[in-house]
C-alpha positions, 0 to 999 in steps of 0.5 A: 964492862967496857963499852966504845961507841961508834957512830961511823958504821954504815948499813952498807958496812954492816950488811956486807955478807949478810945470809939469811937461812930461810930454813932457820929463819935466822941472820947468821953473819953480816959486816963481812963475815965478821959480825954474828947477827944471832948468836945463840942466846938470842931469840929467833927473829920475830919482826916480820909476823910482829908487823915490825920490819917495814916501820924499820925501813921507813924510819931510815927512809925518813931520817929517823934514829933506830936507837942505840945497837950493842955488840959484843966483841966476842973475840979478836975481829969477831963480833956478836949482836948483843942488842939490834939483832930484829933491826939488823935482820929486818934491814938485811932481809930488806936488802936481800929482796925479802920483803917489800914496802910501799912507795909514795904511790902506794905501789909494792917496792923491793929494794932492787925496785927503788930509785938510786937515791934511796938504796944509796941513803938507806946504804949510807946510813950510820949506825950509833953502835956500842962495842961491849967487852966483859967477862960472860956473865957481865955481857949476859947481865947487860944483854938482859938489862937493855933489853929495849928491842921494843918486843920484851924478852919472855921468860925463856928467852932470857933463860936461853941467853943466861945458859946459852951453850951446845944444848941450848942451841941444839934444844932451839933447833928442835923445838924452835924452829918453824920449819920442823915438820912435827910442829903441825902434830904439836899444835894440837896440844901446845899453846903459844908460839914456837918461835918466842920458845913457847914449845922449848919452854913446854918441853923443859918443863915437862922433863924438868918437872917444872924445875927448868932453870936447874934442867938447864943449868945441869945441861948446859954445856952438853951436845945432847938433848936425846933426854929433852927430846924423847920425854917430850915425845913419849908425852905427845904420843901417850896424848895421841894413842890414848885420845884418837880424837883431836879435838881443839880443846887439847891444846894447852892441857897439863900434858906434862902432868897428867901423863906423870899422873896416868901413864901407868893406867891402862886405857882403851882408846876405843872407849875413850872416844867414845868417852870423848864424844859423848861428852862433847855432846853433853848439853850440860858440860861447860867447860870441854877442856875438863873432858880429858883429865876427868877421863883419865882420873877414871870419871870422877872429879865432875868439877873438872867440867863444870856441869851446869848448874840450875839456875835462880828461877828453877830453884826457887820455883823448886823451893816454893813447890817443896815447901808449899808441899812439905808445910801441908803434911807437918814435915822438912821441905829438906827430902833427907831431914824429913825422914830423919829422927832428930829436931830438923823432921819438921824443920823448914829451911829457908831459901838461902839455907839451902841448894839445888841437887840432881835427883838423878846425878848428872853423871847418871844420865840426870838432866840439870832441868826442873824435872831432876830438881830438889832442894836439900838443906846444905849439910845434907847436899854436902853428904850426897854427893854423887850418890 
């Protein structure tokens, strides 16, 4: 691959023509209509809710370098930003009265608000510029290697950039754009952030079965995501219909998964909420993100809630009681031993060789308290279970 540096390119130059389209939150065009800002293997610009733009803009204003920018010359006159794209976005948003900085008084400045000096220094400044010419997958290898923009490239953004095509940048417009109405209904089950893919990476992975990079790869150059997004739709609406409560902690659930694994199941919503609330309310759930898949696999996987145990001082004052009592009357402080026919009938175990069990399990409305407390030797709490 071959690269030219330029050092002559002023900010003026490059932001000639800039466009900012607030409703992709994206910088299209600069350097007269001739440079692409972000192309479509590149990720949404994210320096502004990084906190990143303004230090931008005191850099300059300062004199300091903002390292080294790289453009793929894409065509004759056409160029792409291959690296520099938050810079350049950030110092045309700037130009265009987007955001503000603080003068040395501490007041709030837009560029058109600042003194000729400094709008002329900022215009005038260079650029240290590298020209890129290669083959596609020398400029995707490259573009991945000097990924140096300060915010790293998550997984998916490089997948982005790797297959970057029709359906990538119709994907992004779906599912990464922070406009599109339907993000307020998907976060309530969708952790991360839209605009670093986070949502695009959820969706691939459900219709992909976890296989993204092949999804991907199979659909690149396709102009439809109809199958991307009616999978990822008819998940989010099996969620909805099927748990009418929203509650906090369905965000980031293994949506993909369970709805693979039960959608086949008929369920009432009206009795899953009140599945849902009762075990909201149980003092004894530990982990509410468990609620929802332990509902759907038919209220029998208990660990998925991790019910509160008992904790050291009930079980040993429980061990003490049980044992005081079965020494008396010749017989297992195990309950379950004590009325067996083999040599543990008399057996007393010791404190370590045993665990604490509901009498009545949790599941059928027993407490974790003293009260609902036994110690069994572990071979015979092993057997109960859930009995």
């Amino acid at each position: 691959m071959k690269t030219t540096l330029k050092t002559d390119i002023t900010i003026r130059e490059i932001c000639n023509g800039f466009q900012y389209n607030e409703l992709e939150e994206k910088g299209l065009f600069g350097w007269g209509g001739k440079l692409t800002i972000q192309p479509e293997y590149q990720r949404n610009y994210i320096y502004a809710e990084h906190n990143k733009e303004i230090p931008v803009i005191d850099s300059i204003l300062k004199g300091y370098p903002l390292g080294l920018i790289y453009f793929n010359k894409a065509g004759e006159n056409h160029f792409e930003v291959l690296d520099g794209q938050q810079r350049i976005t950030s110092i045309g948003r700037f130009i265009t009265n987007k955001f503000a900085i603080k003068d040395d008084n501490g007041m709030h400045q837009y560029f058109e608000g600042l003194a000729p000096e400094l709008r002329e220094k900022i215009l005038d400044t260079k650029l240290l510029i590298y020209i890129c010419e290669g083959t596609e997958p020398e400029i995707k290898e490259w573009f991945k290697t000097i990924n140096i923009a300060g915010i790293p490239l998550n997984q998916q953004e490089i997948n982005n950039a790797v297959f970057s095509g029709p359906f990538v940048t119709l994907a992004k417009q779906e599912f990464s754009n922070s406009k599109n109405s339907n993000i307020i209904k998907w976060r309530a089950y969708l952790q991360g952030n839209v605009k670093r893919q986070d949502y695009l990476e959820k969706a691939l992975e459900w219709v992909s079965k976890g296989e993204i990079v092949k999804y991907m790869s199979i659909n690149r150059y396709k102009d439809d995501i109809s199958e991307l997004k009616d999978y990822f739709n008819t998940v989010i609406e099996w969620v909805s219909t099927t748990f009418i409560d929203v509650k906090s902690d369905m965000k980031g659930r293994d949506w993909g998964r369970l709805y693979e694994t039960y959608k086949n199941q008929p369920y009432s919503p009206q009795e899953v909420s009140k599945l849902v609330n009762k075990l909201y309310a149980d003092p004894y759930v530990d982990d509410r993100k468990g609620i929802f898949e332990y509902i759907l696999g038919g209220l029998k996987d208990h660990k998925l809630l991790n019910v509160r145990l008992f904790d050291e001082a009930t079980k040993r004052t429980v061990y003490e009681n049980q044992t005081q009592k079965a020494t008396k009357k010749g017989i297992s402080n195990c309950s379950y031993c004590a009325i067996g026919h083999d040599s543990n009938k008399t057996r007393i175990w010791s404190y370590t060789d045993m665990d604490a069990d509901h009498v009545t399990a949790w599941s059928k409305g027993g407490a974790t308290d003293i009260k609902n407390c036994e110690m069994l030797c572990k071979t015979h709490n092993r057997a109960k279970g859930n009995r």
